[in-house]
Every structure is written in C-alpha cells, then in structure tokens.
N, C-alpha and C positions, 0 to 999 in steps of 0.2 A: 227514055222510052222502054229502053228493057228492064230497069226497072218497077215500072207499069204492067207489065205482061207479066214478071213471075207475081208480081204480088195480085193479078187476076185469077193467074194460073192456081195458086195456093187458095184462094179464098173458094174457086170452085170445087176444089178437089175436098177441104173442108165441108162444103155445103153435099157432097156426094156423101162423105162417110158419115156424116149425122144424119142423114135421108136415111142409109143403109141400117146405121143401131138404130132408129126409131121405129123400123118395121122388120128389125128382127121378129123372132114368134116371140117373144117378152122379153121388153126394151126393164122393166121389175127384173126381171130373174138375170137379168146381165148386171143390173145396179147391183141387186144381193147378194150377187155372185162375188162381186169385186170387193164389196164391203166384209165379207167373212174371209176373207183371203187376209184378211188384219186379224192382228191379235185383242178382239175387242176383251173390255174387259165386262163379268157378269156384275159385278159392283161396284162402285165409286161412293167414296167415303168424302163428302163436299161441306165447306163451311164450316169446320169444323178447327179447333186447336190442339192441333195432332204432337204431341211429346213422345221420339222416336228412340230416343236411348243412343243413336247414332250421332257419332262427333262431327261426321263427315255434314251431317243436314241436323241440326238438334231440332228446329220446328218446322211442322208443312201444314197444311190448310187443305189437303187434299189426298186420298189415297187409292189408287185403286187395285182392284182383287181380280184375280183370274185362276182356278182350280186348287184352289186354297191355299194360293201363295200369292205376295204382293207382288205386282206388278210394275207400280211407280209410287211415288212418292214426291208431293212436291205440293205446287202453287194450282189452279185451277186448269192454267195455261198447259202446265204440262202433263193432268192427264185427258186431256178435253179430248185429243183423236183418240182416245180408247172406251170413249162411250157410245157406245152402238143402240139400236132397237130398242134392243131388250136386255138391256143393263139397267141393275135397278141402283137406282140415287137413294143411298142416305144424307138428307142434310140434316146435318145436325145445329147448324142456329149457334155457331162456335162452343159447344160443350168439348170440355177437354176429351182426346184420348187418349193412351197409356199402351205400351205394349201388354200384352197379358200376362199376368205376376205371376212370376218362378218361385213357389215355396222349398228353399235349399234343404230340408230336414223334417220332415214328416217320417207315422206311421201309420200309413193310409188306414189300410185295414182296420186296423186298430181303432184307431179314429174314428170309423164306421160301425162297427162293433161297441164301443163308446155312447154310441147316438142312440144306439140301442137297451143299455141295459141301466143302472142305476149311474145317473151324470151328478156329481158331488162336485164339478167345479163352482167358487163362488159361495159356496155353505160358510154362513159366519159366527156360528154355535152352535155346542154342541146340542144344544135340544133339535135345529132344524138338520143336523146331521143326522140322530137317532131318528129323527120323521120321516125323513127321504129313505133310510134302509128300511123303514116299516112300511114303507108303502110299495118297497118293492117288493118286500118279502111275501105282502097279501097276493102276489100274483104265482108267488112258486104253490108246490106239493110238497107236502115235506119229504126231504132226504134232496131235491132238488138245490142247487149252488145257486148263493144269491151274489152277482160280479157289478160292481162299479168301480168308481173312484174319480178321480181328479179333484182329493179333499188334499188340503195347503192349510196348516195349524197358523201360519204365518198372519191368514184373515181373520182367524179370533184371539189369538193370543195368549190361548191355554195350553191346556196339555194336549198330548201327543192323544189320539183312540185308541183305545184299547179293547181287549176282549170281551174287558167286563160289560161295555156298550153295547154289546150285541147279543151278548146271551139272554137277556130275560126275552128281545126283539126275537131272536132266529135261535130258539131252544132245538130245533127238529129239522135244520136247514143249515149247512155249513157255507159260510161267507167269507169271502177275499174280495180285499176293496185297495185297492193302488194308490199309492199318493201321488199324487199330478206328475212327480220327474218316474214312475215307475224305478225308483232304486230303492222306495219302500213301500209296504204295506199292510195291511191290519188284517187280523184273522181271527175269528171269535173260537170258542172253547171248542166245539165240534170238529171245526176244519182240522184243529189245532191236532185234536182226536186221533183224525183221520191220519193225518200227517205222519203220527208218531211221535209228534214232537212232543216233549216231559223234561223236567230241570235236567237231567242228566245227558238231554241231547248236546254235545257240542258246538261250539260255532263252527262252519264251515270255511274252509279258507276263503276268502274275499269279500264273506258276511258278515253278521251277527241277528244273534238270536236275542233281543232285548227283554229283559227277567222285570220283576216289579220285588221289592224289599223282602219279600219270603223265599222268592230265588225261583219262582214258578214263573215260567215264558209268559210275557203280559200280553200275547197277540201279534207284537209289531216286529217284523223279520225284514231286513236289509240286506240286500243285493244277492250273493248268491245263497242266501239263509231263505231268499224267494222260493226258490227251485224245489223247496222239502213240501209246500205247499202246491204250486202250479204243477208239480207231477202229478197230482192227486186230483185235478180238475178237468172234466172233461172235456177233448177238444170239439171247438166248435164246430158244428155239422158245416158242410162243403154248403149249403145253401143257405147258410146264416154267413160264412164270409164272403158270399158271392152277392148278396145282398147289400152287405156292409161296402162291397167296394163301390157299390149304385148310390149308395146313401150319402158317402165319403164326398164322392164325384160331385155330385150334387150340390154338396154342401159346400164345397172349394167352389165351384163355378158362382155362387151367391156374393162369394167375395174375388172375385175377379178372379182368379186363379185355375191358371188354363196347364200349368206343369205342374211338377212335382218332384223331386228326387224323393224316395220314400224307403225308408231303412226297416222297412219291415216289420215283421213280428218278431224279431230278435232283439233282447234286450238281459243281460244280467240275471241267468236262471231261467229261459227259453229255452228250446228246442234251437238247435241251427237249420234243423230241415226245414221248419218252418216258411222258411222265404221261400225255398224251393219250392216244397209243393203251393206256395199260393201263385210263382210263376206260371204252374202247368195248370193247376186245377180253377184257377182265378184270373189272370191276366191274360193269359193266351187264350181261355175258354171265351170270355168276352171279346178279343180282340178280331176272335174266326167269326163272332157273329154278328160282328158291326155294333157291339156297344159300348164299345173304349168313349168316354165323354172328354177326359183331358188325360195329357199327357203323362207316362211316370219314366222315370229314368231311375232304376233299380239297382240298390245297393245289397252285395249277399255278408253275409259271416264272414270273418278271415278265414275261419278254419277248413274253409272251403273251396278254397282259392284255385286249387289245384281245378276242381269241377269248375270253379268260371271261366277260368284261362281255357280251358277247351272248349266250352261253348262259344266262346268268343274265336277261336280258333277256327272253328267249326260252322259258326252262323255271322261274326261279325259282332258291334256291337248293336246294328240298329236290327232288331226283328221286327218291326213295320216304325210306320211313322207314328206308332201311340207308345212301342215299348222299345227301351234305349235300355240296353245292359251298362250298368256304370262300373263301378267298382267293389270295394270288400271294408268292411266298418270292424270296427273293436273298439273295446272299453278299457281306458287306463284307470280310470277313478271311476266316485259314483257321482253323488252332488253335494253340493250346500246344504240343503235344507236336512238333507238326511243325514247331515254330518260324516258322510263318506269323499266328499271332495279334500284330494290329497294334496294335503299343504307343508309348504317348508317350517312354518312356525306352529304351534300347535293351536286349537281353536281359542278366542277369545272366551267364550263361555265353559270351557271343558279344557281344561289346562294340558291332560293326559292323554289328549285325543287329536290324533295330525291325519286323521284320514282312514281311508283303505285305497290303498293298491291293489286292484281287484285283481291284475294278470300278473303272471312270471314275466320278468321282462325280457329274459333272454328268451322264453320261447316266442314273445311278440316281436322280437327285433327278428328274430330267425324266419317267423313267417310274413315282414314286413319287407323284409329283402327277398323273399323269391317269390313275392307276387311281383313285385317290382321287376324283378328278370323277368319276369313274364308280363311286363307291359300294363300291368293291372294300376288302378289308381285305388291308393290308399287313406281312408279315412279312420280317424281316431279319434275318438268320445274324449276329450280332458277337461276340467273343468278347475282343478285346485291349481296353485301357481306351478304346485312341485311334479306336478301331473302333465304340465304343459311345458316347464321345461326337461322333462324325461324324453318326450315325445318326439320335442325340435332337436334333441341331442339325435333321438335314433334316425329319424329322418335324416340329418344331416350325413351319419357314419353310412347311410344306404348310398346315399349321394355320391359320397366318397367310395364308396366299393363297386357302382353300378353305372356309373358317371353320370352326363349330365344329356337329360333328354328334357323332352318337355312333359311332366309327368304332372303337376299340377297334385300336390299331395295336399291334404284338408285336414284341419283339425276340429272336430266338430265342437260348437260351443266357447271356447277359448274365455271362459267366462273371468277368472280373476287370475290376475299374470305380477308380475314382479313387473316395477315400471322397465328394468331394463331388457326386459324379455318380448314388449311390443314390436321395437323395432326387427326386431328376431326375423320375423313372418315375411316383411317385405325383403329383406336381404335374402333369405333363403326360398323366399320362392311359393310359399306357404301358404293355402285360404285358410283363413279365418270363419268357417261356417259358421253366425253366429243367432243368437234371436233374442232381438230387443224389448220384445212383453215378455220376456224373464226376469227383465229389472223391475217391473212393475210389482212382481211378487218378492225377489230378493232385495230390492233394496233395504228396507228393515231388518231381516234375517241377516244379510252380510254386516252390516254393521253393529249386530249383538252375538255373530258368528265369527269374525275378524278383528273386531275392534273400526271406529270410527276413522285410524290414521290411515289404517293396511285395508282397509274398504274402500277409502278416496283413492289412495292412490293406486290402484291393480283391480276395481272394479268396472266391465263393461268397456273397457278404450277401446271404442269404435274411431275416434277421432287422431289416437297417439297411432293405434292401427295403420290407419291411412295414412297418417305424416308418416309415418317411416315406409310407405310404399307398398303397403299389401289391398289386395283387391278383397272387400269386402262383400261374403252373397250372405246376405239373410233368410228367415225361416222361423220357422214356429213352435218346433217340436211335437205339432200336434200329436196325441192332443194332450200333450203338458200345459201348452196355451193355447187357445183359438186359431184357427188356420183364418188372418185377417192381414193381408198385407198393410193396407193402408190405418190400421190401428198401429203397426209396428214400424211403419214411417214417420209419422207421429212420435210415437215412444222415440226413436229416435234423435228426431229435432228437438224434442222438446225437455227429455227425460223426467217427467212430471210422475212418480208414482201415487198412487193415493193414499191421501194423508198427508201430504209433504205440499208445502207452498210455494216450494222453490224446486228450480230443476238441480236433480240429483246428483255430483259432479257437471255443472256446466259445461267445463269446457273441453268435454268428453261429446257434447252433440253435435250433428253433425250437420250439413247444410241440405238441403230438400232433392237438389239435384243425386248427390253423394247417393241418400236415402233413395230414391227410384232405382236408381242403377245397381243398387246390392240386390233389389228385388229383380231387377229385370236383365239387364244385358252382364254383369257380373255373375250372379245367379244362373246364366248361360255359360258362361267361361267355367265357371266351378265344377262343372258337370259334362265339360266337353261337349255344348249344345250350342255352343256363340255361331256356329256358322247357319243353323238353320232357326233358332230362337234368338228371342230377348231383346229384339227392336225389331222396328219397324222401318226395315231394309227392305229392298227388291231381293226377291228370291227367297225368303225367309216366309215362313207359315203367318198366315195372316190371321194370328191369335193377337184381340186387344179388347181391352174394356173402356168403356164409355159411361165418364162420372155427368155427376147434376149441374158442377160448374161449371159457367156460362165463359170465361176466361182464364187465359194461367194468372192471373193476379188476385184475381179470388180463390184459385186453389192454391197458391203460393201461400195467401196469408191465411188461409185456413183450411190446410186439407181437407179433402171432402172423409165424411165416415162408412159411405157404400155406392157402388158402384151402381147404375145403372142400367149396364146389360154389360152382356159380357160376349167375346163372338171367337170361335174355335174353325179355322181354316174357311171365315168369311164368312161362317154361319152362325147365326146368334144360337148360343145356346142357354143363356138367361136374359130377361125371365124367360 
C-alpha cells in the first residue's frame, strides 16, 4: 500500500510540473534555452572517409567544427548530440578527407611574384624560351627590367642561356631570369652593363661569374655572383608584393594547402631585410585587415637572429592564429643543377669541380650556437653529401655545448647524402626538410652529375631516412617546383621521373601513409605547429581538403591529382 501512495504521489507531482513548463510564457524559449546551453556544433562533416594523421583514431566517418576548431571526431554516433538547429551538414557521399597540407619550404612572396612576371617553368627549347622572354619584353618600355625564370636546361638537354639569347630580344631592356633552384641565373648584355660586370670582374667568394671561350662573362652568374646583378634591380613596389602574397594564397589553397613555412625573400645574394620588411609591410598589414587566407609560419636570416630572439622574447612565437614566428634559415651549399652542391668526390661531369661552400663555417657554427641559446630553431639549406655532413657535425658540437632540449634542428633539402650519413638524422634528432618533385627534375642531372653508382646510392633516401628513425616534413620549394602536395605524394610512392619507365631507386619509395604524414602532422612537428595543426584532432584548427575519391581504396591505388575544396577554420575557402 505505501508503495501505491508514493508512486501516486510522484506521478501527480510529475503531472503538476509539466502543467507548469507547458504554460510558462514560452514552453520554445525554455526548449532553446536548454538546447544552447550545449556546445552545439556550426558544422558536421557526415559520411564522409576522414584520414586524420592521428595514431590515436587514424579513420572517422564523421567530424564536427565549432569556431574554427574541431570539436569531435569519430563515427556519426559520436557527434550526433552536437548537431543543433542550425548546424550545417556536409555530407559528403564518403569522399575522402585529408588534414589540410603543410608545405614545409616555400617562398611565398616569391612564388606570387612568379605568377606574375615571365613563368619559364616547363620551357623545353630554346626557341620557346626566346618566345616567352619576347613576349614579355612587348609589355615593358624600354630601360624597364624584364624578370622571370623557373627555366631547368635539364628539360631540353642543351646548353646552358646565355646573354647572347636575349640581346637581339631585349636590346633596350635589361633582363634577369632565375633558374628554378634560384642559385643561378641569366643576364643579357644590358643588365650585365649595368652591373659592372666585364672579364676583369672577379668571382665573388661563394660565386661564380661563368665566362664563354674569349673570356667575356656569357650572362650566367651563380649564387653570390647573383647579388652584382639583383643590387641593380628595382625593388618591387609594397603593392606588387602585397598582391603577390593574395595570388600566392590563392594559388596554395587550389592545391589543398592551408600552411605554409615560408623562407622568404632571402636566398644567396638577397637582402636579409627583406623578410623583415615583408613581416611588417605584408603579413601583419594583411593580418590587421582580416585577409590572411592560409597560414605561414615564418623563417628569418640567421644573420639576424639576434632581432628574432627579441621579438620572440617580446611577442612570443604565435602573433595571431595566421602568423607563427619559426626560426632562422642559411645556406651551406647551392645545388646540383648548378653545379654548386658541395660534394666530397668531385662532379662526375667536371672532374675539377667539388662544389661551392657558399659560408665561412666557423662563422655559421658561431651564429648556429647562439641562436640556439637563445631557443631559436635552426634551419640549414644542404644539398651535396659533403654539405650535409658539415651541417650534422655542427649541429651535433651545439648539442654538445648547449645540451639537450627539444630544439628540433632541420636541414633543408637533404637531397644526396653518403649511405652512411641517412641514419645520421634520426639518431640526432634531425628533420630532414625535404621535396620530392625535385627528383622529378634531378633525376637525370644527378646521374650525369654524380655518376650512375653515387646517384643510386645517396640520392633522395626518403625511405633509408625513415628506417633510421627521422621524421620526414615535405615541401616544394616553391617556386622551384609547384606548391602541389598531392603531385609530391605521388613522386614519393612512386618515383617515376619523366622519361624513365621505372621508378627511380625503388627502394628509396615510400608507403602512402608515410607520404601524408610528412605533408601533414610531420610537417606540423617540423615547425613546432603539431599541437594546433596537422590532423584532425579535437582542438586543433579545422583546416582540411576534400578530394573526388569516393573511398580510401581508390585513393590508395591512385592518388587523386586535385583537391576538391579546401576549408580553413571550417570555412571553405576553395573553390
């Protein structure tokens, strides 16, 4: 019986308090009240085959976004209570997604600037070479500077451009044209003029000035032999790099690519301010007016370390959530193709010729270790075998002098190593910054530049790399190559250069997963960004692209070649 009476007594007192919400003055505004008291989310990512770069969860089917950061991740079940009113549903019909791709090495600006004036990547004779500079040159006045490049002799197989190509073209117009790695470039008779430069000028230390058989400069000047010509060239108005950084932007976000580490305008016979003022007058001027489109995370000069370490001091490294202060870059060597990459054997082709050592190294070692007291991370351009092991010895003696933090030191490019120099990187601790559509272009070159045996063996080990335990982040060097992740995932797995029927060193590729991860959550470790980038984690920025493939078994066996949209803190920003 008494249990009769309370279970009366409850059912009445039930029937009183639902009387009572139903004639509140809005029974609506007490539901909606309750329902925003949750963290609903604005978007949910549904049906879809989400590849997270995360060990912890590697696939989810579902994601959802709340103020441009994930929220959950998982199966449908687990973000269903986070979809409210007015949360908008992407289903995607199981198209894969992708974290959004970190390019570990760019030069942004640059690259935008590029897009802009005479583009020679791809030229495969010299008649459609002389074409392109003539048609750019119909657009100057005369005495006006006519600027391109990204021309590779590698794609025709002749000779090197010379002055003599441009003079009959740009008689009244002085012209500098870059070769794709910028450690060389062409200069016709004018520029040459202007320069100063005449047989009796010297090589500069770190350069050369290349003569033709009567002993007269034939145009083409290498690494800091640059600098006699680019001082003579005017710098580009603030609203032509301000431009170029929108162009740049643009052009990244086409190919999934929502970051960036970007090493500036500084290269071998630059200016060092350069980066500088493009932080103040380019990056932060965009940043104050809401038009940052993807992210950069900003490497300066070494020589300037001293000025970073204080603003970092002074500001921290993150100055909003689009610009990340990183570290300080220098150049040990130049390249391959330019015959400046510093090798322990002398070149196959050039019996006489073992490189250039572009720096003093004692003063690189001196300013490598007091950026390092100062917390700074350090990156260093090598490329020849004898360049990369310079680098890992100096890194190493800092180590030994400065002890052991987590500093995550990089070597950018690491292109042809001594087989027993791979293992090097993962013992010490080392990235390997590296970009795999360079082999695309070097594969030939290295192997009529090295010889066939010292090409196989110390070219491109992305795979000897990782067996011996280093974290590989990828990159492009735009615009040396294309800013195209998924072309350099590709090159990766596959190493198929053109021309070639076989992959290039085989067992130098690497497995597709390996390949994401240097572009995505690696590529966040190398740049100290893994905690807020590079998967598709709770709390991490909901940057990802969205390819064509319907499955990962279809993009397994055939990467896709472009992205579909692209979305930056939840918001599509391609198309």
């Amino acid at each position: 019986m008494a249990f009769g009476r309370n279970l009366a007594f409850f059912l009445a007192a039930a029937g009183v308090a639902l009387f009572a919400i139903a004639f509140l003055p809005s029974f609506d505004s007490f539901w909606s009240s309750w329902r925003k008291g949750r963290k609903v989310a604005e978007m949910v990512v549904l049906n879809a085959t989400i590849y997270t770069s995360d060990a912890s969860l590697p696939f989810a089917e579902a994601m959802a976004v709340r103020d441009g950061r994930i929220l959950r991740v998982g199966d449908f079940s687990t973000i269903q209570d986070l979809i409210g009113d007015n949360t908008y549903k992407l289903n995607l019909n199981g198209n894969v997604v992708l974290p959004g791709f970190i390019d570990s090495h760019v030069h942004l600006i640059i690259g935008g600037l590029q897009l802009m004036r005479a583009e020679l990547g791809g030229i495969r004779n010299k008649e459609d070479f002389v074409a392109k500079v003539t048609e750019a040159v119909k657009e100057k006045t005369p005495g006006q500077w006519v600027l391109g490049g990204g021309w590779n002799i590698d794609l025709w197989g002749g000779h090197y451009p010379e002055a003599s190509w441009l003079d009959d073209i740009a008689p009244q117009n002085p012209v500098w044209l870059s070769r794709m790695d910028r450690h060389m470039g062409v200069a016709n008779s004018l520029a040459l003029k202007n320069s100063g430069i005449t047989r009796d000028t010297p090589d500069p230390a770190g350069g050369s000035i290349l003569k033709n058989s009567d002993g007269e400069p034939n145009g083409l000047l290498v690494d800091s032999a640059m600098e006699l010509v680019l001082n003579t060239i005017p710098e580009e108005s603030l609203e032509e790099r301000r431009e170029a950084l929108f162009v740049a932007s643009r052009h990244a976000l086409t190919r999934g690519v929502t970051t960036v580490v970007d090493m500036g305008r500084f290269f071998t016979g630059a200016s060092v301010e350069n980066s500088w003022v493009d932080l103040s007058e380019v990056y932060q001027w965009a940043d104050s007016l809401g038009k940052m489109m993807i992210r950069v995370c900003l490497f300066f000069p070494l020589p300037t370390w001293s000025r970073l370490a204080e603003l970092i001091r002074d500001k921290g490294h993150r100055l909003s959530e689009w610009i990340h202060v990183g570290g300080v870059k220098y150049f040990a060597d130049g390249s391959l193709g330019s015959n400046s990459a510093l090798l322990h054997e002398a070149y196959e082709d050039n019996p006489i010729n073992y490189g250039i050592q572009i720096v003093d190294f004692d003063w690189l070692s001196n300013a490598t270790l007091h950026s390092d007291m100062s917390g700074l991370q350090v990156a260093i351009h090598a490329i020849g075998d004898k360049a990369n092991d310079m680098v890992l010895d100096m890194y190493s003696s800092v180590v030994s002098t400065n002890g052991i933090r987590d500093r995550r030191f990089r070597i950018e490019h690491a292109q042809h190593l001594l087989p027993s120099t791979a293992p090097r990187f993962g013992q010490e601790q080392v990235i390997p910054s590296v970009q795999p559509d360079h082999l695309l272009d070097d594969a030939a070159a290295a192997e009529n530049k090295l010889g066939i045996k010292r090409a196989h063996q110390g070219s491109y080990l992305f795979q000897s790399l990782l067996d011996g335990g280093a974290r590989l982040a990828f990159g492009s060097d735009w615009p040396v190559t294309d800013i195209n992740p998924l072309r350099a995932i590709k090159t990766a797995i596959h190493r198929k250069p053109p021309g070639f029927d076989h992959a290039w060193i085989p067992t130098e590729r690497v497995f597709l997963d390996d390949a994401l991860k240097a572009h995505t959550i690696s590529a966040a470790y190398a740049c100290f960004l893994d905690k807020e980038l590079g998967s598709l984690s709770p709390g991490k920025f909901a940057d990802f692209v969205v390819l064509p493939a319907n499955s990962w078994t279809e993009f397994a066996e055939n990467p896709s070649n472009f992205v579909s949209a692209t979305f930056v803190n939840g918001k599509q920003a391609y198309p």
